[in-house]
N, CA, C and O atoms as CSV, one atom per row, in Angstrom:
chain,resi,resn,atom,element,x,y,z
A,1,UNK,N,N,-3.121,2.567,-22.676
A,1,UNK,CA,C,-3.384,2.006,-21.363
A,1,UNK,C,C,-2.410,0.862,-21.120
A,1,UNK,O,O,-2.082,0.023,-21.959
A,2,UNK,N,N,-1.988,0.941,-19.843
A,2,UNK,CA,C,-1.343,-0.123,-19.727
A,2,UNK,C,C,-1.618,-0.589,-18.432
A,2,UNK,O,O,-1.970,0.182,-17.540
A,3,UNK,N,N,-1.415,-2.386,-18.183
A,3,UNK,CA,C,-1.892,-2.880,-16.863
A,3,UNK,C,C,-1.845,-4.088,-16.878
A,3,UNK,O,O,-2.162,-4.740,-17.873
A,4,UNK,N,N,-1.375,-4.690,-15.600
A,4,UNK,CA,C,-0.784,-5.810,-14.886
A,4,UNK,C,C,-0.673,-5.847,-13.315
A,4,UNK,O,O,-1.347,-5.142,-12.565
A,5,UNK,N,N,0.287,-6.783,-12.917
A,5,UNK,CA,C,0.400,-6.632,-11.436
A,5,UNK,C,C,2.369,-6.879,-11.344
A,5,UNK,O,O,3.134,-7.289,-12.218
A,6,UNK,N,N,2.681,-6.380,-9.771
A,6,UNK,CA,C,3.835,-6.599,-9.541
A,6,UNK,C,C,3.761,-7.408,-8.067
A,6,UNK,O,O,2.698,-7.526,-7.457
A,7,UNK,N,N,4.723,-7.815,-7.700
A,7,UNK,CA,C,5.033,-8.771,-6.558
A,7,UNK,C,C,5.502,-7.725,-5.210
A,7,UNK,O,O,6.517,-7.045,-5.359
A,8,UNK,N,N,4.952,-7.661,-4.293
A,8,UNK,CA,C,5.536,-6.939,-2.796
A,8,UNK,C,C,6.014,-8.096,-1.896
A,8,UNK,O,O,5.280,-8.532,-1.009
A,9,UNK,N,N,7.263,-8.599,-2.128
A,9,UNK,CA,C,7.564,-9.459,-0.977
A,9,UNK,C,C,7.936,-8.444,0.827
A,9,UNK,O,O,8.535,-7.415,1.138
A,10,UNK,N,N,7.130,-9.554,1.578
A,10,UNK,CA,C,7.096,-8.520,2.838
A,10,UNK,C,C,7.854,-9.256,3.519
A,10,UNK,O,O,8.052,-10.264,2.841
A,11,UNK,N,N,8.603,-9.351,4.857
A,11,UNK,CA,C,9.626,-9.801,5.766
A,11,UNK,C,C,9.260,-9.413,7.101
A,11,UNK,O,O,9.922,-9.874,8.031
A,12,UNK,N,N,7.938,-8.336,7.418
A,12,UNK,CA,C,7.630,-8.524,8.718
A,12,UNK,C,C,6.293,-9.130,8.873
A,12,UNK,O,O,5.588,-9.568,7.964
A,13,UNK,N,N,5.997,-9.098,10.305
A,13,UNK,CA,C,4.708,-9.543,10.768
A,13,UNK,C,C,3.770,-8.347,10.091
A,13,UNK,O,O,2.833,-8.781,9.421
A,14,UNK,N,N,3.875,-7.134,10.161
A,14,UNK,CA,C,3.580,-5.799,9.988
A,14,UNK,C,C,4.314,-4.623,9.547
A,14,UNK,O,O,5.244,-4.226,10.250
A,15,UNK,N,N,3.930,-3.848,8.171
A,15,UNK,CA,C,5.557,-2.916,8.383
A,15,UNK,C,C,4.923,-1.995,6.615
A,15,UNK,O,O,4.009,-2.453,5.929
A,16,UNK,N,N,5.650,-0.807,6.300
A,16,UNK,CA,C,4.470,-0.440,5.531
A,16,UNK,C,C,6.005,-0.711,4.313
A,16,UNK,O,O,7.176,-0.797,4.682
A,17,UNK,N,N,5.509,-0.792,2.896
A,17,UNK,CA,C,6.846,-1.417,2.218
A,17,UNK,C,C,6.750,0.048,1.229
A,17,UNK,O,O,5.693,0.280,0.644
A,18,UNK,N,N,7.680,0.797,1.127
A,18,UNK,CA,C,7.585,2.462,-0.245
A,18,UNK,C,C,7.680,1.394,-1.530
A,18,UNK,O,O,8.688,0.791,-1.898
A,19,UNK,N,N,6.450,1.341,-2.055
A,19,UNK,CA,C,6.516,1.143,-3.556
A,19,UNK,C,C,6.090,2.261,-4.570
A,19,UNK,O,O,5.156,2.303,-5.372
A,20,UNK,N,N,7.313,3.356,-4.198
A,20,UNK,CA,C,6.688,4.715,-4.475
A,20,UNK,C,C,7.743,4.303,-6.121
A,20,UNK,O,O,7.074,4.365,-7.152
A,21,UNK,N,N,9.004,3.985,-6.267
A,21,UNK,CA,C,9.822,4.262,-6.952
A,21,UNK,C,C,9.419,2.900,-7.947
A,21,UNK,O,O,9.679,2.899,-9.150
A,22,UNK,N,N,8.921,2.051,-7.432
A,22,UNK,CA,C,8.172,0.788,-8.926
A,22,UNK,C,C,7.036,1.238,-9.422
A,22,UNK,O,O,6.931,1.197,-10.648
A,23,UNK,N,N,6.118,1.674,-8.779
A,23,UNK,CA,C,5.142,2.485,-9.463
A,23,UNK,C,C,5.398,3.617,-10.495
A,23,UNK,O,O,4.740,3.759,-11.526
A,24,UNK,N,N,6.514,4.472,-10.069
A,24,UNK,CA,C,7.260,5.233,-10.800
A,24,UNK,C,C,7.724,4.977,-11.945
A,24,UNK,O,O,7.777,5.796,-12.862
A,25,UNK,N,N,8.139,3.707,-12.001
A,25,UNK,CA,C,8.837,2.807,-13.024
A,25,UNK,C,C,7.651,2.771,-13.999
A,25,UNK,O,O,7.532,3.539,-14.953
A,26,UNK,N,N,6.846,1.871,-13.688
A,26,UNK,CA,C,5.496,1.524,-14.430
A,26,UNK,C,C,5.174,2.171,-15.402
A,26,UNK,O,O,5.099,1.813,-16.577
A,27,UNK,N,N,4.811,3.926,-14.569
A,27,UNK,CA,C,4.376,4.749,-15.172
A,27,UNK,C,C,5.234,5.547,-16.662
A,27,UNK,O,O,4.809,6.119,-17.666
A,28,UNK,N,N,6.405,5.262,-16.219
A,28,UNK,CA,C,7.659,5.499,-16.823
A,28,UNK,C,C,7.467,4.772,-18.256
A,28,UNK,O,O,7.401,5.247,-19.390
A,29,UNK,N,N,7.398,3.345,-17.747
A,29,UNK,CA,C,7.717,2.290,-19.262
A,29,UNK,C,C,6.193,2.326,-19.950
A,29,UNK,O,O,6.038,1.948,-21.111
A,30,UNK,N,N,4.921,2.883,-19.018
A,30,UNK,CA,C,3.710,2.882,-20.075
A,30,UNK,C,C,3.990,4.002,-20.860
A,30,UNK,O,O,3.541,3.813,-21.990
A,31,UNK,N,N,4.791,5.582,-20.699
A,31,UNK,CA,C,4.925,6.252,-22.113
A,31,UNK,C,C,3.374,7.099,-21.577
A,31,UNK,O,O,3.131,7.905,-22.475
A,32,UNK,N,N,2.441,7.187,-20.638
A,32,UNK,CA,C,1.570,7.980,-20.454
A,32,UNK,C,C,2.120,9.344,-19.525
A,32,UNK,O,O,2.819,9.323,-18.512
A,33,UNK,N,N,1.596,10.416,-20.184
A,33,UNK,CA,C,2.132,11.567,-20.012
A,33,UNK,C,C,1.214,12.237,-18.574
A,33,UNK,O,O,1.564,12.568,-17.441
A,34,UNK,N,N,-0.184,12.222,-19.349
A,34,UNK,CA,C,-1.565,12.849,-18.878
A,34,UNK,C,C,-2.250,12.272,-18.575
A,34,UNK,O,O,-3.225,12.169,-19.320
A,35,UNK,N,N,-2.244,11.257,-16.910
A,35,UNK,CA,C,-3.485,10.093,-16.870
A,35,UNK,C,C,-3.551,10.106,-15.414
A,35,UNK,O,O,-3.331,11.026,-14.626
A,36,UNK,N,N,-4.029,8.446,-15.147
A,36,UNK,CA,C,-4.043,8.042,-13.539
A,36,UNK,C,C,-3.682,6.708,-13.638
A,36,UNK,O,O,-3.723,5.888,-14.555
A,37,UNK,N,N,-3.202,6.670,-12.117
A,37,UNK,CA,C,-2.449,5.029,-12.105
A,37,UNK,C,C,-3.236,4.852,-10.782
A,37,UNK,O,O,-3.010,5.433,-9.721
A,38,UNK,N,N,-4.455,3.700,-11.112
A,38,UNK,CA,C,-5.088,2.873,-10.132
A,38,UNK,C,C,-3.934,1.745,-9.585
A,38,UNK,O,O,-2.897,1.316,-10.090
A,39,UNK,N,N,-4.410,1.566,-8.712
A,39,UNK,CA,C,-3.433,0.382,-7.861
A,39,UNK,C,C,-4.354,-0.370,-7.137
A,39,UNK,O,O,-5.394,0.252,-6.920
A,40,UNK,N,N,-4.330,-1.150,-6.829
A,40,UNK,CA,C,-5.761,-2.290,-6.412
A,40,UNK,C,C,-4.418,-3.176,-5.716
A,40,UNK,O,O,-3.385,-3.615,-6.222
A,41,UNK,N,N,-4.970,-3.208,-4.300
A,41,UNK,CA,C,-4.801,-4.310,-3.449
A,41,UNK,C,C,-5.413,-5.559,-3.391
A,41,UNK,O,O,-6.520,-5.294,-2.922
A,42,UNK,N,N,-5.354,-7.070,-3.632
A,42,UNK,CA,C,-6.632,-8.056,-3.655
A,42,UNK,C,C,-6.445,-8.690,-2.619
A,42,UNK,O,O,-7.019,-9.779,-2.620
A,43,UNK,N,N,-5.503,-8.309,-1.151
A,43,UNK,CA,C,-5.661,-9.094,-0.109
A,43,UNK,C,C,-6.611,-8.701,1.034
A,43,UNK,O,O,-7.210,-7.654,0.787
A,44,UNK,N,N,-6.857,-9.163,2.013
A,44,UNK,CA,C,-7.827,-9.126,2.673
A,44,UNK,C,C,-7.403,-8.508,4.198
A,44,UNK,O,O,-8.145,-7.982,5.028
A,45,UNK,N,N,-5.648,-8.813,4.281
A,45,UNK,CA,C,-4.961,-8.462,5.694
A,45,UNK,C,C,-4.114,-7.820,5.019
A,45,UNK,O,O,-2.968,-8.200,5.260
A,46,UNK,N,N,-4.223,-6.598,3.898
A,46,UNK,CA,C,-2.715,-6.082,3.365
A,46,UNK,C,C,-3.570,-4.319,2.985
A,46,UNK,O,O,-4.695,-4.171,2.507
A,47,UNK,N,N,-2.594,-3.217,3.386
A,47,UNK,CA,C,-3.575,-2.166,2.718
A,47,UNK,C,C,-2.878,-1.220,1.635
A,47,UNK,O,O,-2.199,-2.034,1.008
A,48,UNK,N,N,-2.683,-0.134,1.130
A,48,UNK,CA,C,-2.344,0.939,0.445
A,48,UNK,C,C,-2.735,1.882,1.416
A,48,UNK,O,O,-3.633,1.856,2.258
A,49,UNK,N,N,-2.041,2.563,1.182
A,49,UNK,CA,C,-1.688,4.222,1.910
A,49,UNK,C,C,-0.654,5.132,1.092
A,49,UNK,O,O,0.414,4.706,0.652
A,50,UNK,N,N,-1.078,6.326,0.962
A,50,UNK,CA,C,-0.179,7.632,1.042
A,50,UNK,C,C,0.248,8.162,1.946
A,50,UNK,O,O,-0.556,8.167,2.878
A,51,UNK,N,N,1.483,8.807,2.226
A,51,UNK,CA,C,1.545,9.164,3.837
A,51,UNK,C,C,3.441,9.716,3.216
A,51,UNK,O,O,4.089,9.798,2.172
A,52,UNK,N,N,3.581,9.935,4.565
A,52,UNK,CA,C,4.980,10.471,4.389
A,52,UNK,C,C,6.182,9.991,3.697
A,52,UNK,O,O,5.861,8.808,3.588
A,53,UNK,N,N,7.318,10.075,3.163
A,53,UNK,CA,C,7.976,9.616,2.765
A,53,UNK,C,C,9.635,9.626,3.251
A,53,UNK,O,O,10.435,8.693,3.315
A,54,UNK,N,N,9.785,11.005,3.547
A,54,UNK,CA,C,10.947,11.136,3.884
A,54,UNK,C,C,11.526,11.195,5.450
A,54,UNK,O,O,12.596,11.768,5.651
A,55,UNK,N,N,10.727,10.536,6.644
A,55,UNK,CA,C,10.863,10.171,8.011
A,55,UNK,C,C,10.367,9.141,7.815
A,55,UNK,O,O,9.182,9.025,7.503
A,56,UNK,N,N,11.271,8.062,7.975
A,56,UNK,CA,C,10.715,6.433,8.453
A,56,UNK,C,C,10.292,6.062,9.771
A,56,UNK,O,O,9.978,4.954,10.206
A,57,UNK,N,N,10.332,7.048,10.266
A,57,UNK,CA,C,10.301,6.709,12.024
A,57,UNK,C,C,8.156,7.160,11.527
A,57,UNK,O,O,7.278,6.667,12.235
A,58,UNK,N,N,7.886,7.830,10.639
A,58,UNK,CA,C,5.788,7.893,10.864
A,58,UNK,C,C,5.831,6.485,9.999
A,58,UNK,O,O,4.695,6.110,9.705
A,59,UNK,N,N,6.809,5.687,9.562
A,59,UNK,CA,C,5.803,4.345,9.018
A,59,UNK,C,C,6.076,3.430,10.595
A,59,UNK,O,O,5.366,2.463,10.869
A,60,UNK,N,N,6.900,3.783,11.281
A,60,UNK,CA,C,6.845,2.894,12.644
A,60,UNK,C,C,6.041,3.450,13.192
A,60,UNK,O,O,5.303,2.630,13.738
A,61,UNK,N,N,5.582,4.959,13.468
A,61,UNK,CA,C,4.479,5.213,14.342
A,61,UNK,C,C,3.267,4.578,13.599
A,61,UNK,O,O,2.485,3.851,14.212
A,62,UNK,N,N,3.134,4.823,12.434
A,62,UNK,CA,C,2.028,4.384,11.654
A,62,UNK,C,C,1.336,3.041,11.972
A,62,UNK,O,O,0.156,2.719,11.830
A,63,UNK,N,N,2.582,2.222,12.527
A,63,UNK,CA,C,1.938,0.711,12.683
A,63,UNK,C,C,1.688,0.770,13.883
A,63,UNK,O,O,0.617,0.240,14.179
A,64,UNK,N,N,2.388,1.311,14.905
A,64,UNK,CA,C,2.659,1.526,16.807
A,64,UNK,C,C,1.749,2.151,17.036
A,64,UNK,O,O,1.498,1.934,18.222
A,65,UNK,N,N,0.401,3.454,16.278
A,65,UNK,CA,C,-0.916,4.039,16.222
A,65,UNK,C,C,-2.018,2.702,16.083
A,65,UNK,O,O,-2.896,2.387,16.886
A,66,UNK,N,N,-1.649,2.028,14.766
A,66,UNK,CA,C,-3.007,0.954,14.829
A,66,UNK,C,C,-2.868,-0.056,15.641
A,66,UNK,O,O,-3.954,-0.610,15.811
A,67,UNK,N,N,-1.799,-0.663,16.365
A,67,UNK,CA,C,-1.711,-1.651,17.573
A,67,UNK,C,C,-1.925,-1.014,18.562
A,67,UNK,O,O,-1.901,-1.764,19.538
A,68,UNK,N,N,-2.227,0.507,18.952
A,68,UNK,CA,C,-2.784,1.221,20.048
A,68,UNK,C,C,-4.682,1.120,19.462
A,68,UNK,O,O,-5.595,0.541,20.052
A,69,UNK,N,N,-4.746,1.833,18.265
A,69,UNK,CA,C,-6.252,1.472,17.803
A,69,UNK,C,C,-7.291,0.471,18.016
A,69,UNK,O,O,-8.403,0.514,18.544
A,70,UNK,N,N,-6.264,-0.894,17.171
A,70,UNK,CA,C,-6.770,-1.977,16.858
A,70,UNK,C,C,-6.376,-3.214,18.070
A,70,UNK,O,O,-5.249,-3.710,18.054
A,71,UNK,N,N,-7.255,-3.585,18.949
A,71,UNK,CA,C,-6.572,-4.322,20.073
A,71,UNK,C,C,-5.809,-5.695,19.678
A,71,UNK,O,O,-6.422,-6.516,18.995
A,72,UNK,N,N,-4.775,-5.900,20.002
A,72,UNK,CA,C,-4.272,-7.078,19.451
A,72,UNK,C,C,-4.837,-8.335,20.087
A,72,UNK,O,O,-5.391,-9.314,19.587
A,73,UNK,N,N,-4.595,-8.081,21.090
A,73,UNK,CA,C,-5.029,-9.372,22.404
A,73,UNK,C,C,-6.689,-9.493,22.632
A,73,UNK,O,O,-7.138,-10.443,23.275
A,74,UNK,N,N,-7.521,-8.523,22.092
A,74,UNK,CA,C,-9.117,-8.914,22.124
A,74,UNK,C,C,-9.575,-10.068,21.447
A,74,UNK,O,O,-9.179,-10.510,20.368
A,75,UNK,N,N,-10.583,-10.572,22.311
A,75,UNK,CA,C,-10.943,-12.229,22.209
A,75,UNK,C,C,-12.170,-12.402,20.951
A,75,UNK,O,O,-13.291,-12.906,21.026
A,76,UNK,N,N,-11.533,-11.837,19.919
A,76,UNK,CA,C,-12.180,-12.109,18.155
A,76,UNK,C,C,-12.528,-13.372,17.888
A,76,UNK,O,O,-11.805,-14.220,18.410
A,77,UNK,N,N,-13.365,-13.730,17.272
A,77,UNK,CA,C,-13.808,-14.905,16.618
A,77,UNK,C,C,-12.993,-15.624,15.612
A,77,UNK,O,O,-12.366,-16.681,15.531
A,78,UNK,N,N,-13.251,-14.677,14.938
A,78,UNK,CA,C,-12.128,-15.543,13.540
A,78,UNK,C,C,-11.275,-16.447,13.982
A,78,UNK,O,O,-10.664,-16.247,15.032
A,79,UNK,N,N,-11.080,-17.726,13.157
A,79,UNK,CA,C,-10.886,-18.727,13.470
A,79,UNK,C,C,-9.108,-18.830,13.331
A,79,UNK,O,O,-8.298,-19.537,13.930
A,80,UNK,N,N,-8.929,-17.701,12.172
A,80,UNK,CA,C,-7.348,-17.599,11.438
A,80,UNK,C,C,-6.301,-16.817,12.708
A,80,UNK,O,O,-5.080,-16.686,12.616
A,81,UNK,N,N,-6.932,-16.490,13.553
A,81,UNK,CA,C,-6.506,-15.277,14.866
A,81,UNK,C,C,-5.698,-14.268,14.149
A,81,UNK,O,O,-4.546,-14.031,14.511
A,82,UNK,N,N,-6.386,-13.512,12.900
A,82,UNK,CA,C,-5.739,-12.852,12.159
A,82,UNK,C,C,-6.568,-11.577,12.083
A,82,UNK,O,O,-5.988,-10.607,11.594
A,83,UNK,N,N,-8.025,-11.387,12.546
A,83,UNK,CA,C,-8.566,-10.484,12.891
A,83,UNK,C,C,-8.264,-8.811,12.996
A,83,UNK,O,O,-9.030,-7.974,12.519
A,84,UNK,N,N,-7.311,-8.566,13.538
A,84,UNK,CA,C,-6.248,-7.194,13.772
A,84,UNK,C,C,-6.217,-6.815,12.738
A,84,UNK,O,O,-6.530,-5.703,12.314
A,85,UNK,N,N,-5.719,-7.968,12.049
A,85,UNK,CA,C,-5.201,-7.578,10.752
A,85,UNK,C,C,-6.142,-7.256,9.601
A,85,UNK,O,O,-5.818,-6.415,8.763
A,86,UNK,N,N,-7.212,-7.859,9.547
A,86,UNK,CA,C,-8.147,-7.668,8.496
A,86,UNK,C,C,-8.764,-6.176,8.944
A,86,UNK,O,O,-8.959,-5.263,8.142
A,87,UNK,N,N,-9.063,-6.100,10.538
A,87,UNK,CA,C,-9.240,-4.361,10.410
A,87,UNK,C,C,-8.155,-3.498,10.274
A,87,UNK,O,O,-8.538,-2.477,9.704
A,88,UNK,N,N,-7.485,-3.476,10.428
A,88,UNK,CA,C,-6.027,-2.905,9.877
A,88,UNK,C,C,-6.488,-2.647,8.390
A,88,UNK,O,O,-7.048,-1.562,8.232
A,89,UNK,N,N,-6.368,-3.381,7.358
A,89,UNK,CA,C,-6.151,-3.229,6.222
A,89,UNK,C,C,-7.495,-2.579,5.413
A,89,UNK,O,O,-7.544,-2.206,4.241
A,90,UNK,N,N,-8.767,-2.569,6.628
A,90,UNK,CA,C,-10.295,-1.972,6.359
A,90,UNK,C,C,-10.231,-0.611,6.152
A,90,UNK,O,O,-10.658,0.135,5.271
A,91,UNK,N,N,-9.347,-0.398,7.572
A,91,UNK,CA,C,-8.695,1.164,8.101
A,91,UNK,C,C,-7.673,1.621,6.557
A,91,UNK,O,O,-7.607,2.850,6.539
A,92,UNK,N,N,-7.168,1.218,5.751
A,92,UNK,CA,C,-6.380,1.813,4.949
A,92,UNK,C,C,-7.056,1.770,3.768
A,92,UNK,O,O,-7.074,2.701,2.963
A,93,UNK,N,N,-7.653,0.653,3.623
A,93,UNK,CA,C,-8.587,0.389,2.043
A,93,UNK,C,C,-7.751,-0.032,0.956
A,93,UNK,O,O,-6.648,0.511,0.903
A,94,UNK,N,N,-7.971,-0.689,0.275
A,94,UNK,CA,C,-7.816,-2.210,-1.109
A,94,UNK,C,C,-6.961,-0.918,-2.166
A,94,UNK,O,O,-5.825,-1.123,-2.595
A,95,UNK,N,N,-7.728,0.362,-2.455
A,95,UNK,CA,C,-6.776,1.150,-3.606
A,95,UNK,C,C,-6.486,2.237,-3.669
A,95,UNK,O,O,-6.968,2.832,-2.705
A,96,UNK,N,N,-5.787,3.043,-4.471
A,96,UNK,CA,C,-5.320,4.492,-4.366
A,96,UNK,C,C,-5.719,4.568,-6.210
A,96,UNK,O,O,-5.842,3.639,-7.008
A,97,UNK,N,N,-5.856,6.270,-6.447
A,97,UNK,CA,C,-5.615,6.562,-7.173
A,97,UNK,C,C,-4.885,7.804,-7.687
A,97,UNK,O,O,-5.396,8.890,-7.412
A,98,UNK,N,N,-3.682,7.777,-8.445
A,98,UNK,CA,C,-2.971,9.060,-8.597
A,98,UNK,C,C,-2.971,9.516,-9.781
A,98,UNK,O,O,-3.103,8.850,-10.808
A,99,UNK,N,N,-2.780,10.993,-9.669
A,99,UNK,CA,C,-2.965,11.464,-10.878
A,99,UNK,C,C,-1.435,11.454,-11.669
A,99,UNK,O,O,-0.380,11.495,-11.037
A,100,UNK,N,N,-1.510,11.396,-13.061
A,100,UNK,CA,C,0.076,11.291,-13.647
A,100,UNK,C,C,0.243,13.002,-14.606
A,100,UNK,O,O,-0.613,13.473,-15.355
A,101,UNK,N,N,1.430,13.547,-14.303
A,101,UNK,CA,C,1.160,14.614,-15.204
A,101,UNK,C,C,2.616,15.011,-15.516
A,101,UNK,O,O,3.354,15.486,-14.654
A,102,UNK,N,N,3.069,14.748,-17.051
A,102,UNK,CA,C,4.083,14.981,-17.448
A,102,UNK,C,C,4.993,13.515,-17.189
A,102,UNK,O,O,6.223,13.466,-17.158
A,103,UNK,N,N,4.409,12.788,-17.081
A,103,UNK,CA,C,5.093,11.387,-17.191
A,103,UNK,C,C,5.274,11.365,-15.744
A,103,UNK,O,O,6.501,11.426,-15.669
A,104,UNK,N,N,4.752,11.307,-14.312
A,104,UNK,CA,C,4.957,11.445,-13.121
A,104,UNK,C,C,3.953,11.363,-12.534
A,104,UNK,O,O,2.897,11.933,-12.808
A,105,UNK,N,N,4.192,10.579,-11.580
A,105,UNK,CA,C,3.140,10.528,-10.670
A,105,UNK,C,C,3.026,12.331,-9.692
A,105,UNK,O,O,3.880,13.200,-9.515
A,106,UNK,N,N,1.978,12.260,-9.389
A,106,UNK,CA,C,1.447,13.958,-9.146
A,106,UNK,C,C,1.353,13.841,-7.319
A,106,UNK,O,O,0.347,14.141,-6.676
A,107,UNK,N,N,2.610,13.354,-6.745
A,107,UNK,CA,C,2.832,13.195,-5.021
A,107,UNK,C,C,3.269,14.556,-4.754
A,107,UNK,O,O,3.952,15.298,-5.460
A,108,UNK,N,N,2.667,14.783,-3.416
A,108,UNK,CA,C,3.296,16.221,-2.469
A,108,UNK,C,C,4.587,15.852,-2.365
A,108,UNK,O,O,4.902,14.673,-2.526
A,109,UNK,N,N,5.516,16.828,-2.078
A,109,UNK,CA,C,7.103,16.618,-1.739
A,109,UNK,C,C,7.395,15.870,-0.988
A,109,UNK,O,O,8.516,15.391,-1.162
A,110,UNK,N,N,6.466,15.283,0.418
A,110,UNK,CA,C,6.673,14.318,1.362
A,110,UNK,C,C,5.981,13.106,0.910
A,110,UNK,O,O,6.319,12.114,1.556
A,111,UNK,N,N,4.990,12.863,-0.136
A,111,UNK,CA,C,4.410,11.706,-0.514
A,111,UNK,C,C,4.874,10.290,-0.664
A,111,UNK,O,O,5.728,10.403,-1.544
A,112,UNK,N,N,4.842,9.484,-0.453
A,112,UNK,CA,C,5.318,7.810,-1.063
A,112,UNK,C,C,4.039,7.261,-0.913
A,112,UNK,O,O,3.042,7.621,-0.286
A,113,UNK,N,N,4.432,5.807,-2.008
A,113,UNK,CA,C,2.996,4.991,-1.867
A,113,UNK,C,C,3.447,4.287,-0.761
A,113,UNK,O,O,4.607,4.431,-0.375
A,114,UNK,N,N,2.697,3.570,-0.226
A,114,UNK,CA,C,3.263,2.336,0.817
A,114,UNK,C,C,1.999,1.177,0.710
A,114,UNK,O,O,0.795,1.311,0.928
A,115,UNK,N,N,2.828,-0.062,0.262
A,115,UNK,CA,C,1.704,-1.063,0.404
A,115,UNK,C,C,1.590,-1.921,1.837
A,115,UNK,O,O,2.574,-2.658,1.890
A,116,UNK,N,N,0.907,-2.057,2.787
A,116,UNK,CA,C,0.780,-2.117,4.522
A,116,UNK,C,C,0.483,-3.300,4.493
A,116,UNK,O,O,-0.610,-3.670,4.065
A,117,UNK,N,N,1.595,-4.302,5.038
A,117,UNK,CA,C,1.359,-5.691,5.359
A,117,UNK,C,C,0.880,-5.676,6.817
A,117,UNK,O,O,1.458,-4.858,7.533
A,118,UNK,N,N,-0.277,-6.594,7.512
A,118,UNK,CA,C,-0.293,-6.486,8.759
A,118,UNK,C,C,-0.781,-7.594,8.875
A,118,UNK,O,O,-1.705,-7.893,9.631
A,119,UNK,N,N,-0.045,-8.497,7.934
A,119,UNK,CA,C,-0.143,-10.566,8.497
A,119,UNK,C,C,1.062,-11.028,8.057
A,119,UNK,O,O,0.932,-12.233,7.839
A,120,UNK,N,N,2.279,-10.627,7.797
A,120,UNK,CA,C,2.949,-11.220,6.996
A,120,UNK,C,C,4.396,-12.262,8.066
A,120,UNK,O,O,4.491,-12.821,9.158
A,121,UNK,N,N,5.225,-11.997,6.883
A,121,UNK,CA,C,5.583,-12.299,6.297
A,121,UNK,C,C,5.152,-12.894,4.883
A,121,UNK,O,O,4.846,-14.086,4.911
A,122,UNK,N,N,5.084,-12.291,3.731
A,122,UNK,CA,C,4.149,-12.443,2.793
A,122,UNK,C,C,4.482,-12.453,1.361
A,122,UNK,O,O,4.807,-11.285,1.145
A,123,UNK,N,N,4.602,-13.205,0.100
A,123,UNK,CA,C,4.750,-12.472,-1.384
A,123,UNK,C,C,2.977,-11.988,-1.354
A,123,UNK,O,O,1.935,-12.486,-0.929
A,124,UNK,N,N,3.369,-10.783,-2.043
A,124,UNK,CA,C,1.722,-10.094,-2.162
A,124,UNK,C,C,1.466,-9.641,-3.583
A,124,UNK,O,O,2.340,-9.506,-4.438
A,125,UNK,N,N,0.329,-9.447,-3.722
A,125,UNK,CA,C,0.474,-8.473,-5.371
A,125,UNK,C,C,-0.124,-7.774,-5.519
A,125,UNK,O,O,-1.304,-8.114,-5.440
A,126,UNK,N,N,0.129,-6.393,-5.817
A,126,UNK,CA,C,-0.858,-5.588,-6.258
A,126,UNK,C,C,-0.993,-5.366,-7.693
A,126,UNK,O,O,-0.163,-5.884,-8.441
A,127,UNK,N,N,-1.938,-4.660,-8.162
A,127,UNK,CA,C,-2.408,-4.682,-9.609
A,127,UNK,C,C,-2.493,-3.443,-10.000
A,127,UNK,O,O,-3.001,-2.799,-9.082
A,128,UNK,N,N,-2.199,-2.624,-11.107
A,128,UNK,CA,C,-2.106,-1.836,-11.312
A,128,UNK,C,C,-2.814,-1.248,-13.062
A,128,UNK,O,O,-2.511,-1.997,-13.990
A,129,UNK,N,N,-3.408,-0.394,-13.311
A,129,UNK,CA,C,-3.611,0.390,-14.852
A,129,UNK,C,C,-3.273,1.520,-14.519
A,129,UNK,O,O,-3.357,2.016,-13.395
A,130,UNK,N,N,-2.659,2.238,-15.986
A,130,UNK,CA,C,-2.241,3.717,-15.849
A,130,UNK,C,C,-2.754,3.829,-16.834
A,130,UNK,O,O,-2.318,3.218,-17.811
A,131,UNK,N,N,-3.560,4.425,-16.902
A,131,UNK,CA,C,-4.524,5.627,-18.400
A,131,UNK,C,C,-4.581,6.531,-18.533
A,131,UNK,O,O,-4.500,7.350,-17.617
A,132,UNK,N,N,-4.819,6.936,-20.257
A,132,UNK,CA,C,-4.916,8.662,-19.983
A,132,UNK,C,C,-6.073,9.172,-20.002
A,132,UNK,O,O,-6.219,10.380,-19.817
């Protein structure tokens, strides 16, 4: 078993970041052949998703769908006016889990991970175990 966390520095307000190829890594340097690699989000305005990989134009629709969803300009309570964002990241959920097989993560041909900032500009971290 192996497990820790890595750093997602983000640069937009909103924007989904492929941490398909560090996860990859991970799985790589734990030496597990036959397992799963949990990933745990611990922020509160940040999400995980699977979703496409090879058209960047569905991680711009992806965000341009939940600012049609999620109203930006509705008169929320929260005091942080960060609201959007915490349902944003409700809508995607805190973790993923993938299966590893043959030293690889087990993604469809279009798969990537993406960790979904929707407060940032941000250093973030997610946490990760890969077991067999």
């Amino acid at each position: 078993m192996q497990n820790g966390k890595f750093v997602v520095n983000t640069t937009q307000h909103m924007h989904l970041v492929d941490i398909t190829g560090k996860v990859q890594n991970l799985v790589a340097e734990s030496g597990i052949q036959e397992g799963v690699c949990l990933l745990f989000n611990p922020h509160t305005t940040a999400g995980l998703t699977i979703n496409e990989g090879a058209d960047p134009d569905v991680r711009t629709d992806i965000i341009k769908g939940l600012r049609e969803f999620v109203p930006i300009e509705y008169p929320f309570k929260h005091l942080e006016g960060n609201s959007p964002s915490h349902i944003m990241a409700s809508l995607m959920g805190a973790t993923l889990t993938i299966l590893i097989s043959e030293g690889r993560l087990q993604l469809g041909t279009w798969q990537a991970l993406y960790f979904c900032e929707f407060d940032g500009p941000r250093s973030r971290k997610v946490h990760y175990r890969i077991t067999e």
